[in-house]
PDB file of N, CA, C, O and CB in Angstrom:
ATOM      1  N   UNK A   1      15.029  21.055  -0.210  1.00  0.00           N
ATOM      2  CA  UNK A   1      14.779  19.982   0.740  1.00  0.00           C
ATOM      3  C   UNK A   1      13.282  19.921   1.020  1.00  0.00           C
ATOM      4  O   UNK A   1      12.673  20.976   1.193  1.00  0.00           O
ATOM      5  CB  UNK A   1      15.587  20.194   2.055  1.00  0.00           C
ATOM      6  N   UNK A   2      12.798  19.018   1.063  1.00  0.00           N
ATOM      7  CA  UNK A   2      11.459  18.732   0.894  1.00  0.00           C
ATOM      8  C   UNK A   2      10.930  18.743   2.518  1.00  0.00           C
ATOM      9  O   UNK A   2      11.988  18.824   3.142  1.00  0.00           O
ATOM     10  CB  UNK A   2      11.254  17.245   0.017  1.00  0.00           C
ATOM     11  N   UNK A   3       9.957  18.707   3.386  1.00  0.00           N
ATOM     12  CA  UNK A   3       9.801  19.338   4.602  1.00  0.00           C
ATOM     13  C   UNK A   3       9.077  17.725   4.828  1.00  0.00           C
ATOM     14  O   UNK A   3       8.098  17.167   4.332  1.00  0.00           O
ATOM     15  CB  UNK A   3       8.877  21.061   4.758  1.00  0.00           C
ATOM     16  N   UNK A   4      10.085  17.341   5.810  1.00  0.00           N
ATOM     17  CA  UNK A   4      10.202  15.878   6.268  1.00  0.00           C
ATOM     18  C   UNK A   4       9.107  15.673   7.556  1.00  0.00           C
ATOM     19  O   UNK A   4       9.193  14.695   8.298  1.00  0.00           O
ATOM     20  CB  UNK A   4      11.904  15.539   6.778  1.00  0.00           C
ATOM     21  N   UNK A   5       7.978  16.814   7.737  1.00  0.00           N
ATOM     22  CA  UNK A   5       6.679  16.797   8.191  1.00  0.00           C
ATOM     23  C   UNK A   5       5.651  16.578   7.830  1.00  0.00           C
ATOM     24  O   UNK A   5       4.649  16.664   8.541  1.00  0.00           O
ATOM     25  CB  UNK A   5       6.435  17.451   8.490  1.00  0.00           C
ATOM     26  N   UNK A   6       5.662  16.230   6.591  1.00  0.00           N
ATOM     27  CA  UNK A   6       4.514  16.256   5.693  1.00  0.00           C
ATOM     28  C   UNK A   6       3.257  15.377   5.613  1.00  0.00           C
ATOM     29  O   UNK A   6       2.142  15.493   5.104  1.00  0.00           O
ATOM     30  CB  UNK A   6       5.003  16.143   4.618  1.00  0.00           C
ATOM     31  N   UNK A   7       4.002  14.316   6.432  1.00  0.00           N
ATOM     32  CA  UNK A   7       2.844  12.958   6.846  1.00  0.00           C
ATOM     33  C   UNK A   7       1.941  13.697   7.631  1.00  0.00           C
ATOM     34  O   UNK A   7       0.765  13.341   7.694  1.00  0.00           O
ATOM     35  CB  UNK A   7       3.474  11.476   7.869  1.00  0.00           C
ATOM     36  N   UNK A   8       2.422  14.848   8.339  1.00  0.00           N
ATOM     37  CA  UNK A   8       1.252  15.394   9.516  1.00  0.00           C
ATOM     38  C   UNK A   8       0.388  16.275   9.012  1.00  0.00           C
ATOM     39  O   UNK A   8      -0.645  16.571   9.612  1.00  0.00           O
ATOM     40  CB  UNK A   8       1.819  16.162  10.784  1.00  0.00           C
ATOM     41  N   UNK A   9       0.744  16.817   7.787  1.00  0.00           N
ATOM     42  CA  UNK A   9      -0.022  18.403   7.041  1.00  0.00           C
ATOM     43  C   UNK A   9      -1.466  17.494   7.194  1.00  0.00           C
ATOM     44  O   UNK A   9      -1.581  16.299   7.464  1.00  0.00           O
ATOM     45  CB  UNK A   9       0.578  19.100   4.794  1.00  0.00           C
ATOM     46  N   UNK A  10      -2.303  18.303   6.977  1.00  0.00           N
ATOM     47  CA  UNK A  10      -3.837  18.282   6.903  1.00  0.00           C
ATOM     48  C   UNK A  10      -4.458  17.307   7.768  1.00  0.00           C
ATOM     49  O   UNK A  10      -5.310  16.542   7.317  1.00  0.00           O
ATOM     50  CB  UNK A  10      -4.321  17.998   5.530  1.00  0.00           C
ATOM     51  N   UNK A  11      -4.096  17.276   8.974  1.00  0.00           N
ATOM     52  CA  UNK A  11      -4.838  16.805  10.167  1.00  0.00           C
ATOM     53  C   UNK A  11      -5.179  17.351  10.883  1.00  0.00           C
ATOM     54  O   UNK A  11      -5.152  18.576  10.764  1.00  0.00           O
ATOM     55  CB  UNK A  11      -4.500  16.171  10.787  1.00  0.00           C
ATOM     56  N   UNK A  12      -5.685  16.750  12.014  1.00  0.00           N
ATOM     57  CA  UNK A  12      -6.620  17.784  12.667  1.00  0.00           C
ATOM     58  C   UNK A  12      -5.565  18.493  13.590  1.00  0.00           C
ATOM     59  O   UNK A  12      -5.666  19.704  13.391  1.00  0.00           O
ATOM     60  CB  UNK A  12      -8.009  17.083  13.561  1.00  0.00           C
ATOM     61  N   UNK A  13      -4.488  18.192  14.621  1.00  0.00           N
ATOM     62  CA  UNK A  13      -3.298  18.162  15.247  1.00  0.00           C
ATOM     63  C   UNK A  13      -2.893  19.581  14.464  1.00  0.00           C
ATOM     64  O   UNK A  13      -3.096  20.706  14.920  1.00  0.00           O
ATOM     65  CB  UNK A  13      -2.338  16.686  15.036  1.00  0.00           C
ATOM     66  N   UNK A  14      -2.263  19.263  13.160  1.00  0.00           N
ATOM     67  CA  UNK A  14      -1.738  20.400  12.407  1.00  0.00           C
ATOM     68  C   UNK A  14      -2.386  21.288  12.776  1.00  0.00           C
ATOM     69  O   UNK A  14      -1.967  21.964  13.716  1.00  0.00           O
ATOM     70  CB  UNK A  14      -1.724  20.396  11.080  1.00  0.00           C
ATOM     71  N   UNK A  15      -3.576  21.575  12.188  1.00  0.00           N
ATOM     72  CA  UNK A  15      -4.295  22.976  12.024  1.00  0.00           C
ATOM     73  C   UNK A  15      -4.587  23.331  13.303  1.00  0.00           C
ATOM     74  O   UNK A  15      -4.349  24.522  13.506  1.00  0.00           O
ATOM     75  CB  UNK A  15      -5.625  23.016  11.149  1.00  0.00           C
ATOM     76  N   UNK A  16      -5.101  22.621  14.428  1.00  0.00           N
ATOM     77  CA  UNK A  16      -4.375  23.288  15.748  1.00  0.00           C
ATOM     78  C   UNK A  16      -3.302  23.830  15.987  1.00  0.00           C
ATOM     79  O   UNK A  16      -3.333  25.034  15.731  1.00  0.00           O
ATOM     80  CB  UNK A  16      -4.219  22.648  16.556  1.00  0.00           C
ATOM     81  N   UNK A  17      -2.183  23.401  16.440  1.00  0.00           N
ATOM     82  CA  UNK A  17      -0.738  23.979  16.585  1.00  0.00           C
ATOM     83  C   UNK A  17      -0.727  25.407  15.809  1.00  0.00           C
ATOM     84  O   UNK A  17      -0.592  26.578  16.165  1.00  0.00           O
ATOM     85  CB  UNK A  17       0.459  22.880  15.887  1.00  0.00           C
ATOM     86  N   UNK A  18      -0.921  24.786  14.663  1.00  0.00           N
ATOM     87  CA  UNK A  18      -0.783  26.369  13.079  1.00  0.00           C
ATOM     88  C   UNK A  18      -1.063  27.305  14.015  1.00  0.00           C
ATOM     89  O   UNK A  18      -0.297  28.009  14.673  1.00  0.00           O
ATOM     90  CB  UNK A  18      -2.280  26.579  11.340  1.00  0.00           C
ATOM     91  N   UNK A  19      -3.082  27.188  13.997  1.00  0.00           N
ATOM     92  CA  UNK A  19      -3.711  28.435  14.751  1.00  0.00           C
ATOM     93  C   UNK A  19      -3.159  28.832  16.125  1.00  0.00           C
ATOM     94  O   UNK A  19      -3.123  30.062  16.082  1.00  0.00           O
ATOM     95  CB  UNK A  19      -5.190  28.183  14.984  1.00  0.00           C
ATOM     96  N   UNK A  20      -2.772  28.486  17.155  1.00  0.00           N
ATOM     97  CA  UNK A  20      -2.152  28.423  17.881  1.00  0.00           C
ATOM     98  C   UNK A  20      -0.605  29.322  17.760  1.00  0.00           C
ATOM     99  O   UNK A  20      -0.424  30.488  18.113  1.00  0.00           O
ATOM    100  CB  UNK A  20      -2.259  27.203  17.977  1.00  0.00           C
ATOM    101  N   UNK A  21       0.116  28.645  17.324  1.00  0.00           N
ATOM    102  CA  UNK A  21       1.150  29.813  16.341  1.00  0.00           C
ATOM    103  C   UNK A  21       1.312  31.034  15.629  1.00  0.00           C
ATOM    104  O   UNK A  21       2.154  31.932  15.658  1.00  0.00           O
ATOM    105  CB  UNK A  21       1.435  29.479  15.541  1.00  0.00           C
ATOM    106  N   UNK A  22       0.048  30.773  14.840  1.00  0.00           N
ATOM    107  CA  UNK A  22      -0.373  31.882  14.602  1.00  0.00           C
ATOM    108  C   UNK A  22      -0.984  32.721  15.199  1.00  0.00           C
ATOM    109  O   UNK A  22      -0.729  33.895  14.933  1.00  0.00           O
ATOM    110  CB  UNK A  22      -0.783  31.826  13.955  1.00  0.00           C
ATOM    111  N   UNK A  23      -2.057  32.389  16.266  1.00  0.00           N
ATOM    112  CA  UNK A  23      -2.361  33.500  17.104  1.00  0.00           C
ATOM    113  C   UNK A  23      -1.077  34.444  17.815  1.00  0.00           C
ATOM    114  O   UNK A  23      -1.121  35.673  17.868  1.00  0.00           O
ATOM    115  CB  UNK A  23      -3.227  32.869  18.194  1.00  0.00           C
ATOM    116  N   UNK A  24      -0.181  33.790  18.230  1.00  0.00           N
ATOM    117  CA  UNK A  24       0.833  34.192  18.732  1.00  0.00           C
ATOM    118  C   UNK A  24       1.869  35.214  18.450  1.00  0.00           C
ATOM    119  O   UNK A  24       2.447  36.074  19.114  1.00  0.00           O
ATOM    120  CB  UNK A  24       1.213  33.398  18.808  1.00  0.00           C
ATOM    121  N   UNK A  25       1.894  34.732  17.002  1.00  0.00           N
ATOM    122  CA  UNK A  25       2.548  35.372  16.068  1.00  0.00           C
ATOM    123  C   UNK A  25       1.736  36.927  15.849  1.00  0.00           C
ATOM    124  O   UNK A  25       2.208  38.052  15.682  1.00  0.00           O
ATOM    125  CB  UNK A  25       2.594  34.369  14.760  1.00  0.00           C
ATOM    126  N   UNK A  26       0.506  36.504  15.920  1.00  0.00           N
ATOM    127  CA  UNK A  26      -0.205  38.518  15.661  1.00  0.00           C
ATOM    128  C   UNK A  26      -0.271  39.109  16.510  1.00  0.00           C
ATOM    129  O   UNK A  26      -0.221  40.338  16.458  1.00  0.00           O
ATOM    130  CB  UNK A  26      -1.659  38.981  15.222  1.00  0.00           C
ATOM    131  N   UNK A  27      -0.409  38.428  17.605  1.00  0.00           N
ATOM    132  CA  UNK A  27      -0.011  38.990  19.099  1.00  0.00           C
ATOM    133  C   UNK A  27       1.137  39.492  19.317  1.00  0.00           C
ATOM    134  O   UNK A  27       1.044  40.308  20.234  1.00  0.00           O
ATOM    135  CB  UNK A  27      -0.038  38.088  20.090  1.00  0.00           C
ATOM    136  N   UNK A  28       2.344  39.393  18.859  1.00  0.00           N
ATOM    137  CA  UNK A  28       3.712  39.744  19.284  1.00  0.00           C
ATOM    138  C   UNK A  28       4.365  38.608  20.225  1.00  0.00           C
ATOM    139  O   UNK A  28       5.589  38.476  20.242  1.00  0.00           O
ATOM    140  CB  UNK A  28       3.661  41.145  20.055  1.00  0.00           C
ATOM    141  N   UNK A  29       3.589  37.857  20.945  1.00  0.00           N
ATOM    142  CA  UNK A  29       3.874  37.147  21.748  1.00  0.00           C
ATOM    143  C   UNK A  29       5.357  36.236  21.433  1.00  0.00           C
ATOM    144  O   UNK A  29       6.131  36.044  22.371  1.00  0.00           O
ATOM    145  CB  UNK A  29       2.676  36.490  21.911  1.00  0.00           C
ATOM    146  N   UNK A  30       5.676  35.693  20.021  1.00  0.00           N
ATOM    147  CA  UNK A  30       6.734  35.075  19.405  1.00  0.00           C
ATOM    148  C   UNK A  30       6.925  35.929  18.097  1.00  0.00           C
ATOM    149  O   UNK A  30       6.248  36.785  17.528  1.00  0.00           O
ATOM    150  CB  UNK A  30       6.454  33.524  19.166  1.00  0.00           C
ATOM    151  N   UNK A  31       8.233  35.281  17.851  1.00  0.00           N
ATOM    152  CA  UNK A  31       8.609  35.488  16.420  1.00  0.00           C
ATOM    153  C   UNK A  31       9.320  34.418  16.172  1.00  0.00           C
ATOM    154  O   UNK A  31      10.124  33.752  16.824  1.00  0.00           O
ATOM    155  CB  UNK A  31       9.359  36.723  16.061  1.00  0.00           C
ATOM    156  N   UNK A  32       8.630  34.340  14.502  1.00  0.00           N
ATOM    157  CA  UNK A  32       8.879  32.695  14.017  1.00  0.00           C
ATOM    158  C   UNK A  32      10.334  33.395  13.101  1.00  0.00           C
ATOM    159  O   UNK A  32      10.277  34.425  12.429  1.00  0.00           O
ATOM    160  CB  UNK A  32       7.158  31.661  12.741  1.00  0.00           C
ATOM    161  N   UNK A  33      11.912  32.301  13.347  1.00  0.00           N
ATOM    162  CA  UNK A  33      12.681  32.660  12.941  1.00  0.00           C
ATOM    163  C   UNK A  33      13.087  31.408  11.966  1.00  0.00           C
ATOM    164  O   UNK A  33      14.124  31.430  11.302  1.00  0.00           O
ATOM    165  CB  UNK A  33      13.399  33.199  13.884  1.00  0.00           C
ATOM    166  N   UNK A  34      12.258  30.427  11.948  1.00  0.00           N
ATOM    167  CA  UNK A  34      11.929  28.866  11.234  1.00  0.00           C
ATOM    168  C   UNK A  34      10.638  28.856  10.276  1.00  0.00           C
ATOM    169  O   UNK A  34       9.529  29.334  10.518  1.00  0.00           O
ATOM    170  CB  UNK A  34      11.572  27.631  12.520  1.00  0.00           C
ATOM    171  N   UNK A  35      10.935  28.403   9.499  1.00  0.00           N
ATOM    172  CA  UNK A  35       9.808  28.085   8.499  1.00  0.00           C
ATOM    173  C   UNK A  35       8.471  27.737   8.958  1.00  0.00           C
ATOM    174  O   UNK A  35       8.711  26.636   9.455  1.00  0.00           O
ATOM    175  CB  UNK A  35      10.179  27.012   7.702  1.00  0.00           C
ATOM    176  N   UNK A  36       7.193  27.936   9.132  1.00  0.00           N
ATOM    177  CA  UNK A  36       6.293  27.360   9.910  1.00  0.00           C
ATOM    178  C   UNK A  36       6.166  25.515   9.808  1.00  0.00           C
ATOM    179  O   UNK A  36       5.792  24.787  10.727  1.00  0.00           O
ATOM    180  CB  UNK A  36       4.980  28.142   9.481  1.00  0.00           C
ATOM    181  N   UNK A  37       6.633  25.039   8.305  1.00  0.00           N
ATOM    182  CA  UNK A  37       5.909  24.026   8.231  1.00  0.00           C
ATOM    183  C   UNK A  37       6.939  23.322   9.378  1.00  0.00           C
ATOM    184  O   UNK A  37       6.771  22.152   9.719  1.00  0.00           O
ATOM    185  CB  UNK A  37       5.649  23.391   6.664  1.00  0.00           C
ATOM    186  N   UNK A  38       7.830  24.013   9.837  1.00  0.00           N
ATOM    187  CA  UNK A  38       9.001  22.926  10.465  1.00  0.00           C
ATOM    188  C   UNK A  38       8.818  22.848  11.776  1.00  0.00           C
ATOM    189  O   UNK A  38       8.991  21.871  12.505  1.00  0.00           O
ATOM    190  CB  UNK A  38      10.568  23.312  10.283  1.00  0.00           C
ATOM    191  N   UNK A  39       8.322  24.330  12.151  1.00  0.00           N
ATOM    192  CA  UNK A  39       7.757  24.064  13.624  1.00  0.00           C
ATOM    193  C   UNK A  39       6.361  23.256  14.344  1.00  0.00           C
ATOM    194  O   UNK A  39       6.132  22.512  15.297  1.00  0.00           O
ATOM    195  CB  UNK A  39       7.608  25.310  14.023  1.00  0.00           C
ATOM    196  N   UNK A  40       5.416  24.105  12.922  1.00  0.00           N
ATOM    197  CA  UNK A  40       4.713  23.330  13.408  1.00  0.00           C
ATOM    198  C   UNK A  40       4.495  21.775  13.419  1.00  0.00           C
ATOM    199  O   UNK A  40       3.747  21.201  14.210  1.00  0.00           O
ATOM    200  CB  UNK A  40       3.997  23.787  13.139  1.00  0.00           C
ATOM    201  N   UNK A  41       5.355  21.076  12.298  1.00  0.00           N
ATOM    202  CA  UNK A  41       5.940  19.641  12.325  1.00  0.00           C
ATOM    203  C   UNK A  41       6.512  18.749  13.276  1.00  0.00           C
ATOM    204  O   UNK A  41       6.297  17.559  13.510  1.00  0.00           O
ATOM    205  CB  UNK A  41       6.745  19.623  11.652  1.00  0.00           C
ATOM    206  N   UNK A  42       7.630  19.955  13.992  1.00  0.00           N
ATOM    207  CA  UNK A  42       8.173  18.986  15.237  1.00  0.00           C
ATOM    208  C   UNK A  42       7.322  18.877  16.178  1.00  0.00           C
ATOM    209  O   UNK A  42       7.115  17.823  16.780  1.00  0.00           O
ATOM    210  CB  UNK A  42       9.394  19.408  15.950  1.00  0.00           C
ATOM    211  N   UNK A  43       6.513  20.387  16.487  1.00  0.00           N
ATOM    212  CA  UNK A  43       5.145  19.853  18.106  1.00  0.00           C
ATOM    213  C   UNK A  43       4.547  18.718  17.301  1.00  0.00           C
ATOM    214  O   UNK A  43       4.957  17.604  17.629  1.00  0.00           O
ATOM    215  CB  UNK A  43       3.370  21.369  18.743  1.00  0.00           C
ATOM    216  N   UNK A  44       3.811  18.757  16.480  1.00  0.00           N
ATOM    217  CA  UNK A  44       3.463  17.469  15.524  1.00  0.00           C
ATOM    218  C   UNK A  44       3.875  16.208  16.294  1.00  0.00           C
ATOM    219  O   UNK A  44       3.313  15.692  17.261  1.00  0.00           O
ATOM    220  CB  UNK A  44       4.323  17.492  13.999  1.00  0.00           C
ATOM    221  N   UNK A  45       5.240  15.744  15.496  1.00  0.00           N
ATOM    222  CA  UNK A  45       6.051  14.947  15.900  1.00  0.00           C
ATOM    223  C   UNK A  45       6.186  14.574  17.656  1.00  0.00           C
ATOM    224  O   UNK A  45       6.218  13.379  17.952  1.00  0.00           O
ATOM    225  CB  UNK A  45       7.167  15.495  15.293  1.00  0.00           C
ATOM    226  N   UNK A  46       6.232  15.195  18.329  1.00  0.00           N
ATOM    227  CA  UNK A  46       6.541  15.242  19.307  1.00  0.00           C
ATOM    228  C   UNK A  46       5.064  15.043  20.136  1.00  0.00           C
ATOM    229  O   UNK A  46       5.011  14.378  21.170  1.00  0.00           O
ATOM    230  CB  UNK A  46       7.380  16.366  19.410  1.00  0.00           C
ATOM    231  N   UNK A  47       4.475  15.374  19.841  1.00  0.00           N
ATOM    232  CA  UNK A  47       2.750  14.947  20.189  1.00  0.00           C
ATOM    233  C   UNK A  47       2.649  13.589  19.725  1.00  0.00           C
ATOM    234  O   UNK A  47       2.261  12.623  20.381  1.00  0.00           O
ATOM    235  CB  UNK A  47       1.434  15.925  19.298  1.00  0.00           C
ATOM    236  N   UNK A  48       2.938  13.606  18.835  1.00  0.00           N
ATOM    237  CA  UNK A  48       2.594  11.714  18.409  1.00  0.00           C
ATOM    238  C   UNK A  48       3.038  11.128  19.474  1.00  0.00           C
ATOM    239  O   UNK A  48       2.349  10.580  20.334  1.00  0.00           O
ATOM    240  CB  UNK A  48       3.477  10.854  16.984  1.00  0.00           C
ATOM    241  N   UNK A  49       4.834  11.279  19.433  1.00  0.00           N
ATOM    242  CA  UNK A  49       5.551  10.272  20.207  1.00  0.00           C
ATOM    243  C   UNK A  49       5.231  10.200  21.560  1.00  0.00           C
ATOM    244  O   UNK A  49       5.298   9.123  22.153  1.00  0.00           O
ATOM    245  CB  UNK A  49       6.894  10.449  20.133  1.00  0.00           C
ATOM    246  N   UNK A  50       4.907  11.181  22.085  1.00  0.00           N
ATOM    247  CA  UNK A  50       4.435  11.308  23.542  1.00  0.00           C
ATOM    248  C   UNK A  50       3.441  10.423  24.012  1.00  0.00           C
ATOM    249  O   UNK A  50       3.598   9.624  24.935  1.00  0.00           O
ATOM    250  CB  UNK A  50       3.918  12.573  23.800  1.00  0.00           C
ATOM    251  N   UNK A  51       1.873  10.677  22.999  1.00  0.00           N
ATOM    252  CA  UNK A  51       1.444   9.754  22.901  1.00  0.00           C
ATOM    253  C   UNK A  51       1.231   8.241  22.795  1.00  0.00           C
ATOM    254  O   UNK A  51       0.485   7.467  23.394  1.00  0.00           O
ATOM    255  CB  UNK A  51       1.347  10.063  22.638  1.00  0.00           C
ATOM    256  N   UNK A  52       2.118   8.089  21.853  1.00  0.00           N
ATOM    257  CA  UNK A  52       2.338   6.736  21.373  1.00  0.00           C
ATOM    258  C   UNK A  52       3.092   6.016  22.568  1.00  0.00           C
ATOM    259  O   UNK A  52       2.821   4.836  22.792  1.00  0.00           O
ATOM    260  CB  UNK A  52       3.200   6.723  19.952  1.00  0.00           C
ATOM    261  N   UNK A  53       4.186   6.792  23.474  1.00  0.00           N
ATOM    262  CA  UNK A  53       4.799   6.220  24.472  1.00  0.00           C
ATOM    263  C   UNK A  53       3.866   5.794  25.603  1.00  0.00           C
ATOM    264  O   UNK A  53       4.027   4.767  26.263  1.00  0.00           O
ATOM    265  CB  UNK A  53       5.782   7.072  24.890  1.00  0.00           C
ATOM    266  N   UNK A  54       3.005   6.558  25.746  1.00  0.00           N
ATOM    267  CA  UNK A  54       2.316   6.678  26.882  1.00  0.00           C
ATOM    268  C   UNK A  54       0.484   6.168  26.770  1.00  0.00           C
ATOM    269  O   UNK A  54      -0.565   6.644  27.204  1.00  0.00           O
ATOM    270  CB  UNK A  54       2.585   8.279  27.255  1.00  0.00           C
ATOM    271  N   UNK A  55       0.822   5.081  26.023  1.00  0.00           N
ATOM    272  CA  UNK A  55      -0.324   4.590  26.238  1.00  0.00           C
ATOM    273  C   UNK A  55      -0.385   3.486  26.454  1.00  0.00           C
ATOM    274  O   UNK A  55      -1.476   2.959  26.669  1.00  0.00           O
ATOM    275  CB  UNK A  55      -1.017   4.770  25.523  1.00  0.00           C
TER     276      UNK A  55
END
């Protein structure tokens, strides 16, 4: 299945969230039990729409 986030990879949004996640992740703070590209896809997603509603 092909990762139905992909419109968002290599923006600026993405590579925030990532690092963000990833800091977290070396911290102990979380554990990712999801693929990254999927999580970090839906905050993605969900940042757009928020946006997009609210302007």
């Amino acid at each position: 299945m092909s990762n139905p986030y992909i419109k968002f990879e290599h923006t600026p949004l993405w590579a925030v969230i990532n690092k963000g996640i990833e800091d977290l992740v070396e911290n102990n703070d979380i554990e990712e039990t999801t693929r990254r590209e999927y999580i970090v896809g839906y905050l993605c997603k969900v940042i757009m729409e928020y946006e997009t509603a609210n302007k």
